[in-house]
Each structure stands twice: as C-alpha cells, then as structure tokens.
N, C-alpha and C positions, 0 to 999 in steps of 0.2 A: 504493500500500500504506500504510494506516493502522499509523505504528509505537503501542509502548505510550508511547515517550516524547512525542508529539504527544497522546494519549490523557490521559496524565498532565496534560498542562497545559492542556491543553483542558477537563477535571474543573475542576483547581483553578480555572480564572480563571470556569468558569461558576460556580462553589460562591463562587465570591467576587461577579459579578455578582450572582446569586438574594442574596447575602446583604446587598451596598447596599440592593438593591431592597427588602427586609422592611427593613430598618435606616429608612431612609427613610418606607416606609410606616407603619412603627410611632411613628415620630419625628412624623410628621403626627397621628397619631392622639392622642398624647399632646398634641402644640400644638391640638388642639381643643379637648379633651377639658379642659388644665387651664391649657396656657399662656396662650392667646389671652384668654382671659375676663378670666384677672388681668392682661393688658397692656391690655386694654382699661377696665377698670377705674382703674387707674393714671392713664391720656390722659385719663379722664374727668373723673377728681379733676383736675386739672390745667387742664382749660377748666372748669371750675366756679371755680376758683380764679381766672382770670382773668377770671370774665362776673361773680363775685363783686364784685373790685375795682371792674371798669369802672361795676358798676352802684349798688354800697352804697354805693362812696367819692365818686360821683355826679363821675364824670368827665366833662368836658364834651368835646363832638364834638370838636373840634381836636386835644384831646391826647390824644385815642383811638391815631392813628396811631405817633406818637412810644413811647406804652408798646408796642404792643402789635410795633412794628419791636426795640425793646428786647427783647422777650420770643421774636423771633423771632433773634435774634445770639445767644441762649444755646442754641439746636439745637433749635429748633422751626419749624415750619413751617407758617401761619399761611394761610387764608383767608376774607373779610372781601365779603359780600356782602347788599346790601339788599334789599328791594323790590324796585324800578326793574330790578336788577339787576346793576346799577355793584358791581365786584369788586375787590378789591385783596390783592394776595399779601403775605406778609411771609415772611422771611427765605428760607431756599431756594426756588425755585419747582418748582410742580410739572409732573412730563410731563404727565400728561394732569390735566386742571383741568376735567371737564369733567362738570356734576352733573345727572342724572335731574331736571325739572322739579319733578315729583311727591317727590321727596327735598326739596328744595329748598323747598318751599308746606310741606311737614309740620314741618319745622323752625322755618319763618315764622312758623307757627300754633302753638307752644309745645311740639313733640315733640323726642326727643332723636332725636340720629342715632348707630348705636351701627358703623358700620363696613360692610363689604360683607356683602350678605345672601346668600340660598343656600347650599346646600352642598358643593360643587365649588368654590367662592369661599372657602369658610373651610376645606376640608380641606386646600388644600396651603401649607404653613407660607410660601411662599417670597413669600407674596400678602400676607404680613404686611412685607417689606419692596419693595413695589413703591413706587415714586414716583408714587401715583396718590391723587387728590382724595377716590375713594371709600371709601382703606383711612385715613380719618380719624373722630373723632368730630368730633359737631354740634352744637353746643347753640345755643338763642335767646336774642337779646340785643339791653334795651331802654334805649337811649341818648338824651334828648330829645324823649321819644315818640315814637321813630321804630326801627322793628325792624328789625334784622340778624340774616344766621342765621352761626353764629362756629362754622368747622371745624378742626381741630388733629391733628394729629400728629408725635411724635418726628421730628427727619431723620433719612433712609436711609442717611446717610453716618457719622452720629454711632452707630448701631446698628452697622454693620460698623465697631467701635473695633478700635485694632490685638493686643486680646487676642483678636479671634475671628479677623483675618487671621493672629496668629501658631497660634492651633488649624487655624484651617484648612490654612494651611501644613503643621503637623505630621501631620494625616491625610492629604494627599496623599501627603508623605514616607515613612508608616507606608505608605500601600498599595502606594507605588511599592519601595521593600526587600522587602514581603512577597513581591512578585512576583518580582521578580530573585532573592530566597533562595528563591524555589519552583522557579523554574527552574535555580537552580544544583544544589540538594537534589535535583530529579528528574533531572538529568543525573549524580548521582554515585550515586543508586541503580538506576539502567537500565541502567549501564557494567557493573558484576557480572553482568546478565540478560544482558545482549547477550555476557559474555564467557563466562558457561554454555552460552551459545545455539552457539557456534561451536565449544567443547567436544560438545558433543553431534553437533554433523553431524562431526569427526572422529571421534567414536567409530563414526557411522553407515556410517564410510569403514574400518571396522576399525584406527583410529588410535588406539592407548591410551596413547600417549606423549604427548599434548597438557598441557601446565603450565599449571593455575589461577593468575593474579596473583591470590587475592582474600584479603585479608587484614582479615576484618572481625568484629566478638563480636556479631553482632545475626543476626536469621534468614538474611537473606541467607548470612553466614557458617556459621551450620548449616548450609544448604545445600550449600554451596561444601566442607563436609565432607563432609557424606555423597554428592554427587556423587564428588568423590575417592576413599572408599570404593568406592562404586561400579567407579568407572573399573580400581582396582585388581582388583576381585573379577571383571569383565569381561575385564581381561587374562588374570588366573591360570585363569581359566574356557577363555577362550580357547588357554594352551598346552599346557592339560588337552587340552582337544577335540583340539589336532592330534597331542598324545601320542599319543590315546586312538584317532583315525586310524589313525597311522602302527604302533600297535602290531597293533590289530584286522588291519591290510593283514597285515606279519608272521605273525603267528599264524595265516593263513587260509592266506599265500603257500606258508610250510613243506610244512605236511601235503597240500595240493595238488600241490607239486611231485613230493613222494616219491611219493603214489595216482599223478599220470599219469606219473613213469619209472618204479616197481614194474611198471606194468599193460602199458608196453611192453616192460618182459623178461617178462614172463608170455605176450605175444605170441611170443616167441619160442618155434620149436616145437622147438630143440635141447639146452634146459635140461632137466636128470632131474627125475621127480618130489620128491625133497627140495629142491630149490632152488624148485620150482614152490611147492609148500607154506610154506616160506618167504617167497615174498615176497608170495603170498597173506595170510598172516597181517600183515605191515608194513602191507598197503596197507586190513585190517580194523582194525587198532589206528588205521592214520592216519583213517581214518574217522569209527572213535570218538571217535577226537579232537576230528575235526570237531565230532561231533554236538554233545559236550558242551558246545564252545566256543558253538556256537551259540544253546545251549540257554541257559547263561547270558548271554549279551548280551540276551537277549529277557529273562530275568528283570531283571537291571541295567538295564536301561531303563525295564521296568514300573515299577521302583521310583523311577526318578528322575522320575516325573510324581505330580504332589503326592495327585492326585485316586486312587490306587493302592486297589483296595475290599480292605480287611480284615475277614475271615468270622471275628470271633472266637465261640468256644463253648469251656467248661468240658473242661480234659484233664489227664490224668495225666500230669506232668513224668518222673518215674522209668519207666512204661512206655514212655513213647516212645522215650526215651533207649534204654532193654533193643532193644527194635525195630531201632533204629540202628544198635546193636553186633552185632545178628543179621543183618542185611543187609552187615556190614561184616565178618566171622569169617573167610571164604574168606582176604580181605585180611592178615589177623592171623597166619592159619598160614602164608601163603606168606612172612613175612618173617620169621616164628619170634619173635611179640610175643606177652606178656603184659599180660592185660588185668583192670583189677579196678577194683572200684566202690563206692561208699557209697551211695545214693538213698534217702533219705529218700521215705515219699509225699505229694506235695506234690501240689494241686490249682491251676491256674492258667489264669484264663479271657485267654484271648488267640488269635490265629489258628496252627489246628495244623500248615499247613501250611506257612508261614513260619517255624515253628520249629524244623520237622524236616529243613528246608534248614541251616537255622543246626548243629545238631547233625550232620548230614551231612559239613558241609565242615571244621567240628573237627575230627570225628573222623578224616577224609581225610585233612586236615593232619598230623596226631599220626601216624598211618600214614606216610605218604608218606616225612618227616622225621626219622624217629626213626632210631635205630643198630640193625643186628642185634643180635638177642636181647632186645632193648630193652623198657621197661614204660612203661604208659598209666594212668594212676590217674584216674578220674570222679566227682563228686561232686554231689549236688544236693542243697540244707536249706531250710527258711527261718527268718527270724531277725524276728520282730518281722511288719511288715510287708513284707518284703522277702526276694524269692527270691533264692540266689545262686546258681550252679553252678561248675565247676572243671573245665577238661580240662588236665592234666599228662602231659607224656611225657618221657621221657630220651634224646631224640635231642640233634640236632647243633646247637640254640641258635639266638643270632641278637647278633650285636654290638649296640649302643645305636647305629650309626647305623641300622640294618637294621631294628631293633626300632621307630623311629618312622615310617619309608615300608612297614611291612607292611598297613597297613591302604590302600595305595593301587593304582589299579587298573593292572594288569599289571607290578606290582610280583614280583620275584621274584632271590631269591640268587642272584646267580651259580654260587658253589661248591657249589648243591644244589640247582641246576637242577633239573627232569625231563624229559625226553620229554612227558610225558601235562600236565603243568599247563599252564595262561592265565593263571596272575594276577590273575584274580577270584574267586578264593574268600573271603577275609579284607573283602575290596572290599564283597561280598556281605552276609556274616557283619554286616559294621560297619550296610551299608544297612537291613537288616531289625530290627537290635537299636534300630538308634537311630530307625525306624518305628513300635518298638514300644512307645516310649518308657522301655528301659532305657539299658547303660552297658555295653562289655567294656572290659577292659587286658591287659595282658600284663605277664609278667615273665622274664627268660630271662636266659642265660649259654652260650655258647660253649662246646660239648663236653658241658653240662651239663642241656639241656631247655628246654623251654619249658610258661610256663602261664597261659594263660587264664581270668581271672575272668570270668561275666556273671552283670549282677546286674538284678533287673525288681522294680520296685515294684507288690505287689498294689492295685491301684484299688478293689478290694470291701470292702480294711480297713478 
C-alpha cells in the first residue's frame, strides 16, 4: 500500500531531482553560450603573452625551458612540442597528453588551436575542467627557426580554489537540510491526516467519542474543526435517530395494544351492547390514531430529504386560513371556544399545500391546548415586504423550558398530554416554514396562552 507520506517525499525529492537536472542543464547552456568563450579568450591572451616574450624578447633555445617551467609553478600547465615530435610538459602534467595529429600539423603550420571542438564537447561545463591536452589552447611558436606548437591551460587544481570547495560544500549542505526538513515537515503534516483518518473509521464504527489531538491555525486545522463539528452534529443526529426510534416504537406500541385487547373483549359474546359500543368506539379513535400518526411520519420524512418538490402557485392567505377554521368548527363547539380573526387579503405565491398543513396543526394546537370557554385570536397582514401571521389562544401556556423543546419531534407536556397527539405537529409546523424559507416563534406564559408568530418574506417584492 502506497501511503500519502511515501507519496509526499517521493514528489518532493523527484521535484528536487527534475530540478538539478534543469539547474544543471541551464548552467551548461549558459557556460556555452557566455562563459567558455571569455575563459577561452582569457588562456589565449595569456599564450600570446608568452609566444610574445619567447619570440620578441628573442629568447634563445636553452632558456626556453627554465621560463616557460617558471610560468608553469605559477598554475599553468604547459605543453611544449616540435616537429620531430619530442614533447615536454611543464608544470602539472596532464592525464591524457594525447593530440589528434591533424591538431597538431594545423598548429605547426600557423593556426590557432582554440580548445575541444564539437558540441557535446563544449556543452557540458565539466569538460572545461578535465585534465586533458585537448581542453587547452594552441598557438605556434618560432624559436631559432625552428617551430613548436605551444598548448596552455589554467591547472585543474588551481580552478577548484577553496572558495568553490567551500560553495560547493555549502550546496551539498543546503540540499542535504532541505531534504531532512522535507521529511520532517511531511511527517508533521501527515500525522493530523492519518489522525483524521482513524477518526473517521471510528465514527464508521458509530464511535462519536473519538478526541482530535490537532491543535493547529492552518487548513489542516480548519479541518480538524469542522471534522469536530461534524463529529458532534453526527452524534446529536444520532441520539435524535434513537429518540426518534424509541418514540415512533411507543407511539405505535400504545394504540396497538388497546385495538388488539378492545377487539378481544368485543370477542366476547357476554358483554351488552353499550359496553360492545364502547369499546368499538376506543378501538376506532385508537385507529385514528394510528392513521394520523402515520400519516405524519410519511410527511416528516418527505420533508427531511433535501430534494422535497414544492408546487408553489399564487393563493389567498386569508381564504385558506377561513377554510381551516371551517374544517376545524365541529372542534370549537365541542370544547365551547371562541374564535375570531383579522385577515387582511394578502396574496402569497408559495406551495398551498404545505401551508394548509402548517395552519392545520396551529390551529389543532390552539384547540387541543387551550382552557374551556377559552378564545383563539388569528391574524394575517403584510408589512412592507413581509407576511406575518399570529395564532393566539388563552389556554394552558408552556414554561421557558417547554417553550424551547416544543419545536422538537415527539416533544410533548407532560401535564397536557392527550390521548390523540404524536408530537409532530410543531416538529412539522417548524419543517415546512423553514422549507419555505420563513421564521415562526413563540411567546407564552403559564395559565396565560400561547402565541405564535410566522413570518414569510415575499420573493416577488
């Protein structure tokens, strides 16, 4: 298995190879192009200067050697060949000493000799420090009437002076830190990946207690935040889900158990018909129950998938409402409520049918909750660009801790329980408004009602 930290340093040392290798090639290219000419230029002034001496100051053959062993003790390197052939080195010798004939005749005969020819021979810089005859200049040189051909160049030794041994020391140095600080740098940024990595397969394990060590202000550290985020919103998700389980089991468990004992005293053939009637009616209410419970779980799920189609079209806020409360009236007289309303008519393009749920389960609520004899006040404006509506009722309130988990799923008061409610109404109510991209709140007091703001931004203003 290829890790990323083998990957990493595998990168940098090839990005560091590729990058000698252009350094290098470029470096030759330059020593073509400007250095080697003017070094070569240089060597040539310099055997000019000595075929100069030898020949104007009219040195006689003897003392040929003696200057020209002189001139080789000051870091040159010197060969010294006739006719005949007879050759004599001065000062360092070379490795190889060993000249193309035809080099050698062209020299004889009054040509210059300007260094190694070709180009593979002058492109790579390092031919300019070989110890070799041919990476010399040439020139002819006439002593007693008698010709020699006089070849020169710097020593090889005196070129590597110890200011390029100490450079070159220094770029070995630089590249051998660069590498060891690449490898310590990629082992201190892979330690975070690799410790996200093993975060992540516990969480795969349903492990959301796993602790991040990552303690860092660069991306990695974003990450290592919003992983954490994560981590968290995947727990709380998680003990949602097994609430959201253990409530749905509940809620199903109840009204099933009363349908089948109801249905087995209804088997009974010794019960009168009022008891029979009776528990007929339990075992249709628990039904109801049912249905409606089920009915919302299939809507609270639709909702909870992102991709949820919304059929909006143009409708009358205040009719729909009126519809609402005429479908809800039965309700109203059996518990001896009054009911009263303001509805402005307000026009509002949004899905009609996600709205009339939302109004639906207010209005249920405001029912359900309120005190005999009790009133329901409605209201719908708008203000600018902005709809707002109002359900108020004078029932039984809702304390401030109550008042902040009503909006949660099978959330539901103890002391005003029902029979017939789930705990998704409000759950609901919240899903579809904030779908629709408004805002509800609440405000309430114990003994004293509750009231619900929603408020929808028109998008057509």
């Amino acid at each position: 298995m290829r890790t990323l930290y083998r990957e990493f340093i595998s990168a940098i040392l090839l990005i560091l190879g590729i990058s000698v290798f252009i350094g290098f090639v470029l470096a030759n290219i330059v020593y073509l192009v400007f250095t080697k000419g003017e070094m070569t230029e240089q060597n040539l002034e310099v055997a000019e200067q000595i075929v100069y001496v030898l020949e104007e100051m009219h040195v006689e053959s003897p003392s040929i050697q003696p200057y020209l062993q002189s001139v080789g003790q000051l870091g040159y390197q010197i060969y010294l060949v006739d006719r005949a052939g007879n050759a004599i080195t001065f000062g360092q010798p070379f490795e190889k000493s060993s000249l193309p004939d035809q080099t050698l005749e062209r020299v004889l005969q009054g040509e210059n000799y300007m260094g190694k020819e070709g180009f593979w021979n002058q492109l790579w810089m390092m031919g300019h420090f070989s110890n070799d005859i041919r990476n010399t200049v040439g020139l002819p040189l006439q002593i007693d009437d008698q010709s020699y051909a006089l070849f020169i160049k710097p020593n090889s030794k005196i070129l590597f002076s110890d200011i390029h041994m100490m450079l070159a020391g220094f770029i070995v140095a630089i590249a051998f830190v660069s590498v060891v600080g690449v490898i310590i740098m990629t082992k201190r940024l892979i330690h975070p990946i690799s410790e996200l990595s093993e975060a992540t397969k516990a969480i795969a394990n349903e492990d959301f207690t796993y602790t991040l060590k990552i303690n860092r202000q660069d991306e990695i550290g974003q990450l290592a935040d919003n992983f954490l985020r994560m981590q968290q919103q995947l727990m709380h998700n998680d003990v949602a889900r097994k609430s959201f389980i253990n409530n749905v089991s509940h809620d199903f468990q109840s009204p099933l158990m009363n349908i089948q004992g109801y249905a087995e005293l209804l088997l009974n053939p010794k019960i009168d018909e009022k008891e029979r009637l009776q528990y007929a009616g339990i075992v249709n209410d628990e039904a109801r129950r049912l249905s409606n419970l089920t009915k919302q779980l299939l809507l609270i799920t639709s909702l909870d998938q992102s991709g949820y189609p919304i059929k909006k079209s143009c409708i009358r806020l205040d009719l729909q409402i009126k519809e609402s409360i005429k479908k809800h009236q039965w309700s109203l007289q059996d518990r001896n409520l009054t009911i009263s309303y303001k509805l402005d008519e307000v026009m509002f393009f949004s899905d009609p049918e996600l709205l009339a749920t939302v109004w639906d389960n207010l209005l249920t609520n405001a029912i359900k909750y309120n005190q005999p004899n009790g009133h329901i006040f409605i209201s719908c404006s708008r203000d600018q660009d902005q709809i707002i509506l109002t359900f108020q009722d004078s029932g039984v309130g809702l304390s401030e801790e109550s008042a902040g988990q009503v909006f949660e799923r099978f959330f539901r008061v103890d002391t005003t329980r029902k029979r017939d409610g789930t705990g998704l109404g409000l759950s609901i109510v919240k899903e579809i408004i904030t779908l629709l991209n408004g805002s509800i709140t609440l405000e309430s007091k114990l003994s004293k009602g509750t009231t619900f703001t929603v408020i929808f931004r028109d998008e057509r203003n």
